[in-house]
PDB file of N, CA, C and O in Angstrom:
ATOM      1  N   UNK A   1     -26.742   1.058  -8.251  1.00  0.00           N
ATOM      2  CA  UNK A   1     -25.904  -0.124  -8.160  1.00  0.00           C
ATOM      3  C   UNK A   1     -26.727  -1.367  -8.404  1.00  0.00           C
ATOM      4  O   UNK A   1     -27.926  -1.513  -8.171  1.00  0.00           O
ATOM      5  N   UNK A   2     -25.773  -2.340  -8.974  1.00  0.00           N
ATOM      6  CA  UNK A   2     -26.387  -3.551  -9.148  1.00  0.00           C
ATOM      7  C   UNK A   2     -26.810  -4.652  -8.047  1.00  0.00           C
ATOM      8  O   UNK A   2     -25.833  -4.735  -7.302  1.00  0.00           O
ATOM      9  N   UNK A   3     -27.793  -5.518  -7.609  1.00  0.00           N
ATOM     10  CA  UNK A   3     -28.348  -6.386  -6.686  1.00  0.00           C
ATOM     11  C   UNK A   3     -26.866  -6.913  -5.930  1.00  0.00           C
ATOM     12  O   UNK A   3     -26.537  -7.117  -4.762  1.00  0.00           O
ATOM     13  N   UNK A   4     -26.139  -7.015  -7.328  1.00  0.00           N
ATOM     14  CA  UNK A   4     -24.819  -8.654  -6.815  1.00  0.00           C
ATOM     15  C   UNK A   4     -24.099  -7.418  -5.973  1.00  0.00           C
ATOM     16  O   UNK A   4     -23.777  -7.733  -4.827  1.00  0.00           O
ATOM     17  N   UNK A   5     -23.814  -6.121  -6.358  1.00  0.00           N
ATOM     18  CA  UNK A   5     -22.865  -5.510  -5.174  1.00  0.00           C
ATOM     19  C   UNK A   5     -23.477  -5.322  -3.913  1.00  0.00           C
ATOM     20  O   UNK A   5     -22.814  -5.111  -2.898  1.00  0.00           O
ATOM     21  N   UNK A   6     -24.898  -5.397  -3.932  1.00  0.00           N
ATOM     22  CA  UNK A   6     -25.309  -4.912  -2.341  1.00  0.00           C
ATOM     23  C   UNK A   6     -25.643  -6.053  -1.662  1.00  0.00           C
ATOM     24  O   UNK A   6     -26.227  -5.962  -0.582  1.00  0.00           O
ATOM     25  N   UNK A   7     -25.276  -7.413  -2.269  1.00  0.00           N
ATOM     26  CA  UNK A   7     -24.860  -8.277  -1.143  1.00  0.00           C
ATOM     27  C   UNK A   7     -23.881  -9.279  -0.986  1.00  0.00           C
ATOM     28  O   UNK A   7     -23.418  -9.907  -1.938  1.00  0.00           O
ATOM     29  N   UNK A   8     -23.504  -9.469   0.361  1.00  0.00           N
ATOM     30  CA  UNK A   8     -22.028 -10.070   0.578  1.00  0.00           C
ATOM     31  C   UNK A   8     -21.311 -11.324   0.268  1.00  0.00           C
ATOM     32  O   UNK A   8     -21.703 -12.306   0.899  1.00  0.00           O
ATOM     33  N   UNK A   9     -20.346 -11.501  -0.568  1.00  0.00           N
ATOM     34  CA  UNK A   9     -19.934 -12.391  -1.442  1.00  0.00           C
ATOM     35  C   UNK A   9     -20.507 -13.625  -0.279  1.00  0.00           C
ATOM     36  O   UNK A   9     -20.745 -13.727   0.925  1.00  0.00           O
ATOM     37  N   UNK A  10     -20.536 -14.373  -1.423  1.00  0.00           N
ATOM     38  CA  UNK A  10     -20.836 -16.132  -0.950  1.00  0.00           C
ATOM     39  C   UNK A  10     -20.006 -16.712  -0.114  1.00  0.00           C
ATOM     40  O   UNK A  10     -19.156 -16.139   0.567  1.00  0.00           O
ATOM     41  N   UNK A  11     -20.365 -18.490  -0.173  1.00  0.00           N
ATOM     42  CA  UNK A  11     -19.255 -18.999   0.160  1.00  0.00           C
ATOM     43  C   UNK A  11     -18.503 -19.565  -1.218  1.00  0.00           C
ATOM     44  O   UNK A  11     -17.403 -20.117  -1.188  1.00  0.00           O
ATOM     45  N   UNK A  12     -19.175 -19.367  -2.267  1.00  0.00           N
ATOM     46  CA  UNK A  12     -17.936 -19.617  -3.892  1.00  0.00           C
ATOM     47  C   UNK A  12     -17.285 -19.027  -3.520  1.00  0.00           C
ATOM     48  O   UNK A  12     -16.147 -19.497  -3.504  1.00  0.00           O
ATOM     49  N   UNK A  13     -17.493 -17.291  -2.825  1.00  0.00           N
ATOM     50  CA  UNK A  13     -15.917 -16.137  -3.343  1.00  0.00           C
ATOM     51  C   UNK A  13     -15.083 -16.737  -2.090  1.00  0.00           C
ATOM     52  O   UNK A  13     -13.855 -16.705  -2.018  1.00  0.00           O
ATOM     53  N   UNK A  14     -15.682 -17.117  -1.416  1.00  0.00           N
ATOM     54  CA  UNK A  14     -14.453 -17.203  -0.128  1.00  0.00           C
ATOM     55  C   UNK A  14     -13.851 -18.364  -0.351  1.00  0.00           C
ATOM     56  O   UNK A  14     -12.671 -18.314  -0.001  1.00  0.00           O
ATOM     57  N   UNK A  15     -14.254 -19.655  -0.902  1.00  0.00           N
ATOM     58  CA  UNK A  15     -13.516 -20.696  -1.295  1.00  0.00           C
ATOM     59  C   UNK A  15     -12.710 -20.217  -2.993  1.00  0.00           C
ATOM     60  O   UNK A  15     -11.794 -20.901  -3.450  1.00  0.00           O
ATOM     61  N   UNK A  16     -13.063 -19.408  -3.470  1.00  0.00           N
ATOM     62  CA  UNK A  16     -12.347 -18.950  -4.556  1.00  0.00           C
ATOM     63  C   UNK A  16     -11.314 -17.994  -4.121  1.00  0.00           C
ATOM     64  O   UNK A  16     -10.229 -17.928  -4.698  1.00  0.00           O
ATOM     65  N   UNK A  17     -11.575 -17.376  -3.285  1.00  0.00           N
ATOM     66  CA  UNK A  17     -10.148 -16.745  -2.678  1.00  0.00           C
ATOM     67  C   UNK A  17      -9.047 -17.550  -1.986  1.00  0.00           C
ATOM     68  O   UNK A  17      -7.900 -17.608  -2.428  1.00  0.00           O
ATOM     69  N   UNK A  18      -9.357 -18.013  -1.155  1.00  0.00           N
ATOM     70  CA  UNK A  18      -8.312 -18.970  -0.726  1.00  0.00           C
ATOM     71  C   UNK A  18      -8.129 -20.232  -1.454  1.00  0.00           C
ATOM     72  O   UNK A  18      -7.379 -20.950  -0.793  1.00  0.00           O
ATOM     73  N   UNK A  19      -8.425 -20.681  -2.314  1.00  0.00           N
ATOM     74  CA  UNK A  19      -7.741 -21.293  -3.713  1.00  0.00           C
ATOM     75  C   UNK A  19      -6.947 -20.843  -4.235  1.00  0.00           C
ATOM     76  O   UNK A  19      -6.026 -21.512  -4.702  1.00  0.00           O
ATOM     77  N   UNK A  20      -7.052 -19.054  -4.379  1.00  0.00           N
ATOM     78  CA  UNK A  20      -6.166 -18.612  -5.109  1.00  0.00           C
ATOM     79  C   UNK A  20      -5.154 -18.116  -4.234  1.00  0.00           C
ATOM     80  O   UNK A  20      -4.101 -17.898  -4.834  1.00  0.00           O
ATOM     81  N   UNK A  21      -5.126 -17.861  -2.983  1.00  0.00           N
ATOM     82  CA  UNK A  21      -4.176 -17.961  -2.499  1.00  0.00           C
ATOM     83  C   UNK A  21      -3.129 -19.201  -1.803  1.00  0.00           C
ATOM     84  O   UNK A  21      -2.011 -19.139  -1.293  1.00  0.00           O
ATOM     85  N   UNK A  22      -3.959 -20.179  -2.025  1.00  0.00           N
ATOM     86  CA  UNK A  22      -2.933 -21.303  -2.032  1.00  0.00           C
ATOM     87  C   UNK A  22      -1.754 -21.243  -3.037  1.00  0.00           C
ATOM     88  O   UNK A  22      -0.574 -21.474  -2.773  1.00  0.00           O
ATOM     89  N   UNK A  23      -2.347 -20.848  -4.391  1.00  0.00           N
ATOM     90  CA  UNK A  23      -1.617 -20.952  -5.592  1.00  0.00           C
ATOM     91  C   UNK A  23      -0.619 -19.873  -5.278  1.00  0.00           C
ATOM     92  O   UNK A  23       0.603 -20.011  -5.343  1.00  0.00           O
ATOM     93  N   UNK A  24      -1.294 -18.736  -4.917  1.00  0.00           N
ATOM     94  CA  UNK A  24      -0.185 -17.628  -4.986  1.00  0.00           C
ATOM     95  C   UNK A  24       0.063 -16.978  -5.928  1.00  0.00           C
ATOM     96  O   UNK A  24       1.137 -16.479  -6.263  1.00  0.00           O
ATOM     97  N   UNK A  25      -1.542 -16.926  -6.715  1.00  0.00           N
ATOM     98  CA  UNK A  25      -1.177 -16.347  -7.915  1.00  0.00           C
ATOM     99  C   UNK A  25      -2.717 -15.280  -7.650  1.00  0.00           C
ATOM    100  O   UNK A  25      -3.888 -15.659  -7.666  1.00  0.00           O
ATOM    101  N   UNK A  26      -2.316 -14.241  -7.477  1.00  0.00           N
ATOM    102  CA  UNK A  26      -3.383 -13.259  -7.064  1.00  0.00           C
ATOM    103  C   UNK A  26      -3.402 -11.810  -7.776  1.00  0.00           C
ATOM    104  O   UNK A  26      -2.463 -11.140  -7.348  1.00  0.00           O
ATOM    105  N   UNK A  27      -4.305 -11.006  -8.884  1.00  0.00           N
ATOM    106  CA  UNK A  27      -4.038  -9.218  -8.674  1.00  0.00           C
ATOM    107  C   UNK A  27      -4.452  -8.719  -7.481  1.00  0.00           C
ATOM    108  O   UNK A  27      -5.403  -8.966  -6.739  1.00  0.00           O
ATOM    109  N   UNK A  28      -3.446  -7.890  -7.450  1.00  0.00           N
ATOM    110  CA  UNK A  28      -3.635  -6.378  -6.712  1.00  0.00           C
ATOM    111  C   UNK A  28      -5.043  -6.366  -6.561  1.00  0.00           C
ATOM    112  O   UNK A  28      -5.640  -6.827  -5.588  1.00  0.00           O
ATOM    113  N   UNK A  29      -5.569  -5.818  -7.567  1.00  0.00           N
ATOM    114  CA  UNK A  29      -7.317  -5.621  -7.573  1.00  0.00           C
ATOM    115  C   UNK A  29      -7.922  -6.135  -6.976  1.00  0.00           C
ATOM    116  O   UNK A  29      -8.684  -5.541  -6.213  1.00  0.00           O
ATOM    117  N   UNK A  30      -7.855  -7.812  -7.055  1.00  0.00           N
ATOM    118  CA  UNK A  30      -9.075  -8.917  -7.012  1.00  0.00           C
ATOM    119  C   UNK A  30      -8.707  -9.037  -5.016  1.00  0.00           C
ATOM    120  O   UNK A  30      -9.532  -9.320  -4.147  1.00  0.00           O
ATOM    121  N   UNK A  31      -7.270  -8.719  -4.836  1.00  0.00           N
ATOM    122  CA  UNK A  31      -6.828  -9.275  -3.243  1.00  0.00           C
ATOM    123  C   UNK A  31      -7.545  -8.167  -2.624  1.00  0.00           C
ATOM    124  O   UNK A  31      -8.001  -8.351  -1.495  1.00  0.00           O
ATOM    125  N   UNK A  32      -7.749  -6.778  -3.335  1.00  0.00           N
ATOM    126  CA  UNK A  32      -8.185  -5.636  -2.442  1.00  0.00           C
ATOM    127  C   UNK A  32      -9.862  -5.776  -2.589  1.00  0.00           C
ATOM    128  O   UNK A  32     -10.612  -5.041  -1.947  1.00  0.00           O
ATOM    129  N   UNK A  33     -10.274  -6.645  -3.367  1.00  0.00           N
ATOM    130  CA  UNK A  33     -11.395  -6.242  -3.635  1.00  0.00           C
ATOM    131  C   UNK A  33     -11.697  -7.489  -2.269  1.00  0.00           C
ATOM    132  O   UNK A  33     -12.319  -6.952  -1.353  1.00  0.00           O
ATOM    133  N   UNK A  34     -11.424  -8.760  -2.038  1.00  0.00           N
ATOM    134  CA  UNK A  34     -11.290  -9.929  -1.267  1.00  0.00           C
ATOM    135  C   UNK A  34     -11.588  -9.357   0.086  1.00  0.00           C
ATOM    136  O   UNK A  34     -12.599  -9.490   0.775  1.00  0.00           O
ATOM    137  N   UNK A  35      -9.657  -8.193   0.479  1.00  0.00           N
ATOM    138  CA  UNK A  35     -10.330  -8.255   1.684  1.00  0.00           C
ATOM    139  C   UNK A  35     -11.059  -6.722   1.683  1.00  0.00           C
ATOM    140  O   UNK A  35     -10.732  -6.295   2.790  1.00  0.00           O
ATOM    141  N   UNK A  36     -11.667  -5.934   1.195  1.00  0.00           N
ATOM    142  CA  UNK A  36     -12.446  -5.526   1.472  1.00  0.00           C
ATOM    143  C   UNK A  36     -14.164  -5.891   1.708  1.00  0.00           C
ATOM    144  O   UNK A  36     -15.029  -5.155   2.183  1.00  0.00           O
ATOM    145  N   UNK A  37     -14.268  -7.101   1.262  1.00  0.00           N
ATOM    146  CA  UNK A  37     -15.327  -7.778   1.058  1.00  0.00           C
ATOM    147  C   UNK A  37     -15.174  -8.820   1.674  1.00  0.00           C
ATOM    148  O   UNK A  37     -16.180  -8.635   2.359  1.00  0.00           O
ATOM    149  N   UNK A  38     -14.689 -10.033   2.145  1.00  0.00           N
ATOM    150  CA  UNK A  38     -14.982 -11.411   2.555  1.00  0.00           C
ATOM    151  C   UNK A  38     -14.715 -11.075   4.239  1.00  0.00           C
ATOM    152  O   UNK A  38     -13.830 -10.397   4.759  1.00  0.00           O
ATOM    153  N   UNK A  39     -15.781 -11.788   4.819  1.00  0.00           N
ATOM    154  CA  UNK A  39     -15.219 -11.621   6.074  1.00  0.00           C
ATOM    155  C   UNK A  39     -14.321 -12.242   6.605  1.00  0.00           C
ATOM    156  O   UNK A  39     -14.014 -13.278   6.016  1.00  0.00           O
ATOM    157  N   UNK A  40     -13.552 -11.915   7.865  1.00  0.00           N
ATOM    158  CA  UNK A  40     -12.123 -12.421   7.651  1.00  0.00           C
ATOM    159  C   UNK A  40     -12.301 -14.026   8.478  1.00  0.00           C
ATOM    160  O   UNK A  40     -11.645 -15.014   8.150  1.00  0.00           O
ATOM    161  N   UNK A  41     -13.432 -14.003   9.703  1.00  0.00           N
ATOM    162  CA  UNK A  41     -13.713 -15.665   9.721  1.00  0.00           C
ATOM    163  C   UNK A  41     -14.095 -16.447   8.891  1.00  0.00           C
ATOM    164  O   UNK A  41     -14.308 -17.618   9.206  1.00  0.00           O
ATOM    165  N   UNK A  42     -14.246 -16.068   7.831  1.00  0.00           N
ATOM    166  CA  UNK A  42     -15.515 -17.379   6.901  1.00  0.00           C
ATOM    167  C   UNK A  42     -13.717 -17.640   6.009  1.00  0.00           C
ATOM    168  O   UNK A  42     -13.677 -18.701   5.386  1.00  0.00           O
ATOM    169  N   UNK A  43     -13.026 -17.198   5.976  1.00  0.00           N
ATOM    170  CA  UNK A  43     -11.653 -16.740   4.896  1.00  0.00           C
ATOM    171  C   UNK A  43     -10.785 -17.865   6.015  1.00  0.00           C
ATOM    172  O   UNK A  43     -10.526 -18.925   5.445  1.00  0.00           O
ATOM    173  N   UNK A  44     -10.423 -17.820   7.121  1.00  0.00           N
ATOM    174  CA  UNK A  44      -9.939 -18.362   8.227  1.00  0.00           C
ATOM    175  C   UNK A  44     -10.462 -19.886   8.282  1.00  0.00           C
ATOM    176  O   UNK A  44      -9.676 -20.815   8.097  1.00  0.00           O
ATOM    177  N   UNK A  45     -11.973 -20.114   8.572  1.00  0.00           N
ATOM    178  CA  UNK A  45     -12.801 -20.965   8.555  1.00  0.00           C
ATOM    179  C   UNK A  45     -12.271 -21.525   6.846  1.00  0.00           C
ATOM    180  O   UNK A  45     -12.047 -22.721   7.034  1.00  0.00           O
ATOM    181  N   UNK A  46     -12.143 -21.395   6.180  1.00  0.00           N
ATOM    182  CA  UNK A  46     -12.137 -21.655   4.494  1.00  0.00           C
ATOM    183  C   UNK A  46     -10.490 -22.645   4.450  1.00  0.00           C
ATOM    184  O   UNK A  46     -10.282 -23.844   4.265  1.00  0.00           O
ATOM    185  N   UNK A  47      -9.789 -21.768   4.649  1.00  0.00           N
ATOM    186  CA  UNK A  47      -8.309 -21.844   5.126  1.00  0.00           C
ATOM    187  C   UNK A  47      -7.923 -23.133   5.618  1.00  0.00           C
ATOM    188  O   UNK A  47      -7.360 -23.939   4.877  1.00  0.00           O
ATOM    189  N   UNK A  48      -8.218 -23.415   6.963  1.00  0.00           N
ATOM    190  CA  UNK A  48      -7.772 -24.506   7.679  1.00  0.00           C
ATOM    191  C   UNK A  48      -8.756 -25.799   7.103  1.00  0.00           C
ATOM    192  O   UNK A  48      -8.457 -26.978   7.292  1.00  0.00           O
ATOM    193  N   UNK A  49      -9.924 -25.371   6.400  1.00  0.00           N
ATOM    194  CA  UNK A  49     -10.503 -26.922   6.030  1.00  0.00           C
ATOM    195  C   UNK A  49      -9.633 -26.874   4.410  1.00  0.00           C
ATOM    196  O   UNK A  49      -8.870 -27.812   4.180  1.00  0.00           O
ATOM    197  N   UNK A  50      -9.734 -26.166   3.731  1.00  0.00           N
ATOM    198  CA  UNK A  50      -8.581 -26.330   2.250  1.00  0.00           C
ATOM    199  C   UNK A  50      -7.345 -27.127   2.964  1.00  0.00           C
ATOM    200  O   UNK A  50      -7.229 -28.220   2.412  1.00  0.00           O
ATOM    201  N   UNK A  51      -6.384 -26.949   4.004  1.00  0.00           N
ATOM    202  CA  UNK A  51      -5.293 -27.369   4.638  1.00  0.00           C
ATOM    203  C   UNK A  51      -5.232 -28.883   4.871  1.00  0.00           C
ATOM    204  O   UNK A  51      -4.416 -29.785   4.684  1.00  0.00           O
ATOM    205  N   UNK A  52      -6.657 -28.727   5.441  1.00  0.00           N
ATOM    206  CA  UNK A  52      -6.562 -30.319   6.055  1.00  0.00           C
ATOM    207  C   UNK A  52      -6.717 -30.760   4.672  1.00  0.00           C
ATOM    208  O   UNK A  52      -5.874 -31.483   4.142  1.00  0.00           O
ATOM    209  N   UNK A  53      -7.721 -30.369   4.096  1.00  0.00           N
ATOM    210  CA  UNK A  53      -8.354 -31.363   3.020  1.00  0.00           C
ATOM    211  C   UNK A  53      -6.757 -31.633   2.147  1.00  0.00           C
ATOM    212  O   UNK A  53      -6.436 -32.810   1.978  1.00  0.00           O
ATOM    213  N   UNK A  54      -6.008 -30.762   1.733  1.00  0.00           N
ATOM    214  CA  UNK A  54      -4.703 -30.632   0.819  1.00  0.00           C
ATOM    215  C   UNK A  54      -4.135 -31.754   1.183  1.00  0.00           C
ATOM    216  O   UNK A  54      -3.876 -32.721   0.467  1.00  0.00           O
ATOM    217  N   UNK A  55      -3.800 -31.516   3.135  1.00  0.00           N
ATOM    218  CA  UNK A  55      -2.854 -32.434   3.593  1.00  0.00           C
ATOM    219  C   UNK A  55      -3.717 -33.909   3.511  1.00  0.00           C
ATOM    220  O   UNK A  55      -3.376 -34.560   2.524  1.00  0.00           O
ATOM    221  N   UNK A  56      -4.362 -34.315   4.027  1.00  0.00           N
ATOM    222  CA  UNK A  56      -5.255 -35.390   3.268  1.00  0.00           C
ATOM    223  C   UNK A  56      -5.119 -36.051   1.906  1.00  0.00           C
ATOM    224  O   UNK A  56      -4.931 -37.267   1.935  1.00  0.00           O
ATOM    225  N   UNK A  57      -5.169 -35.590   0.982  1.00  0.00           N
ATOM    226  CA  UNK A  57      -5.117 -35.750  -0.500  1.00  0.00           C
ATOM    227  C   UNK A  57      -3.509 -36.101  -0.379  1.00  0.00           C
ATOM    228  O   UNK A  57      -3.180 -37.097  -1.023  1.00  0.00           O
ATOM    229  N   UNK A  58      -2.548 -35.491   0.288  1.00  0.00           N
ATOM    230  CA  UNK A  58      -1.163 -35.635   0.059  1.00  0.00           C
ATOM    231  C   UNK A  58      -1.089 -37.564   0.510  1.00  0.00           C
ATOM    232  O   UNK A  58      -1.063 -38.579  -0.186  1.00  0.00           O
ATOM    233  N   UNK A  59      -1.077 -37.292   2.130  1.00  0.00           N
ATOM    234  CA  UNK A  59      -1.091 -38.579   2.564  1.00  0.00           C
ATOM    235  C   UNK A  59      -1.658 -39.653   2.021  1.00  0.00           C
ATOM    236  O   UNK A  59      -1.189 -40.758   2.296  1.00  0.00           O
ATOM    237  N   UNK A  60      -2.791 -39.534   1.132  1.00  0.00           N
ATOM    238  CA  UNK A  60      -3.788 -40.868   0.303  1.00  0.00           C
ATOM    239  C   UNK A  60      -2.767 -41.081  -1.071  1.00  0.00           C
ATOM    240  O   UNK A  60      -2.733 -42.166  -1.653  1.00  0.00           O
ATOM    241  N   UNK A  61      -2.156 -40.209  -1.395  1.00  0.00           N
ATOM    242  CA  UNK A  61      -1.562 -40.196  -2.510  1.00  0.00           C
ATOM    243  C   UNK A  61      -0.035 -41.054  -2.107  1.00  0.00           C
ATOM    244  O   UNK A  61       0.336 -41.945  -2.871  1.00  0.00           O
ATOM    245  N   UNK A  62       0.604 -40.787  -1.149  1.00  0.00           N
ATOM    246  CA  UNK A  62       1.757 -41.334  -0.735  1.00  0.00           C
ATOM    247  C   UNK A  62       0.945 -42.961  -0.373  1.00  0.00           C
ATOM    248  O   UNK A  62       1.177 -43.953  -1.062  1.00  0.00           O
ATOM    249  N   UNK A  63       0.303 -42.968   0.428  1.00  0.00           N
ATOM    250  CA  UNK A  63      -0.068 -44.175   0.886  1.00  0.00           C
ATOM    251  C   UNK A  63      -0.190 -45.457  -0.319  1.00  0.00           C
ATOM    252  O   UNK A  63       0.235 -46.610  -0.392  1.00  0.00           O
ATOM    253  N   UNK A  64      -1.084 -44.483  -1.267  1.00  0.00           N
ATOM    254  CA  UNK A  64      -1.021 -45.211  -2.666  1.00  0.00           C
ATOM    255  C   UNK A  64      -0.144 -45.779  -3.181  1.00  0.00           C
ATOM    256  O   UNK A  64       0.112 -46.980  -3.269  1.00  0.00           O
ATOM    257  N   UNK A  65       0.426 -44.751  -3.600  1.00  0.00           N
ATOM    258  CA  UNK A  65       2.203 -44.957  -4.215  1.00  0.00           C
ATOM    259  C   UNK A  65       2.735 -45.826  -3.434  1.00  0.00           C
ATOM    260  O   UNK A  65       2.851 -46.929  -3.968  1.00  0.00           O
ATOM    261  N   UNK A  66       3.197 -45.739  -2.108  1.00  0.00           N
ATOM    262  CA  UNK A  66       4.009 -46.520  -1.306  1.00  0.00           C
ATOM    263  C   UNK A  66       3.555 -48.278  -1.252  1.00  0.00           C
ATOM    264  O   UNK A  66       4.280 -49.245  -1.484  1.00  0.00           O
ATOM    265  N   UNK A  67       1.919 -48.246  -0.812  1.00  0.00           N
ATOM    266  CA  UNK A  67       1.157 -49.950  -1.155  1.00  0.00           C
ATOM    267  C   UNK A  67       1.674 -50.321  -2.426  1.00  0.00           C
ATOM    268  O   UNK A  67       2.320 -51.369  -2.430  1.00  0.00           O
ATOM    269  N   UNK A  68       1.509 -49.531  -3.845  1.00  0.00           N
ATOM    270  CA  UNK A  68       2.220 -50.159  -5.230  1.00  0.00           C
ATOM    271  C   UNK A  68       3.091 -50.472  -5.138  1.00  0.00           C
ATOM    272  O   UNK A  68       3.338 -51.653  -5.379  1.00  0.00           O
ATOM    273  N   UNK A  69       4.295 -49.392  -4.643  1.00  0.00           N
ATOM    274  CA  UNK A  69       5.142 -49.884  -4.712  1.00  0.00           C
ATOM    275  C   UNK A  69       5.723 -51.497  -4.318  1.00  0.00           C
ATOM    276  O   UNK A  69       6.308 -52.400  -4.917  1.00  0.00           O
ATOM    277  N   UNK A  70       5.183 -51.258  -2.946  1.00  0.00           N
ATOM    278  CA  UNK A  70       5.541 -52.726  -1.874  1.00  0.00           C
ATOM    279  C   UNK A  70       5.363 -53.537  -2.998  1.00  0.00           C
ATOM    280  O   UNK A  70       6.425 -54.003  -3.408  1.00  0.00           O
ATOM    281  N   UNK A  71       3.949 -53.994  -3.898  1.00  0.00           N
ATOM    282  CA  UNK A  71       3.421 -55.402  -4.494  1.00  0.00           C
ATOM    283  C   UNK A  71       4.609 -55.687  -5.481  1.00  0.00           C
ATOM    284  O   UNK A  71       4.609 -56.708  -6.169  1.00  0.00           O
TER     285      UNK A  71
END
């Protein structure tokens, strides 16, 4: 076996997994390969900071829009 399988995905794959499950656009394969491989706190841990950060980005974006609008 190759070096990259005998050790445990990063934090790229775990922020690349839950990216892609935000989207909701996932294979079969890649979700089984995920959770057989990512541990399920660092995936959890990954999760709720993508959330905040999303909801964040939402609110700066309304806030924006809404100040333009007012002027």
């Amino acid at each position: 076996m190759s070096e990259q399988h005998d050790r445990p995905p990063g934090l790229l794959a775990t922020i690349r997994a839950v990216l892609w499950s935000f989207a909701g656009i996932r294979r079969k394969s890649d979700y089984q390969r995920d959770a057989a491989q990512l541990k399920p706190l660092h995936v959890i841990i990954a999760g709720i900071v993508g959330g905040v950060v999303f909801v964040l980005v939402i609110v700066a974006v309304v806030k924006l829009v809404v100040m333009n609008a007012a002027s």
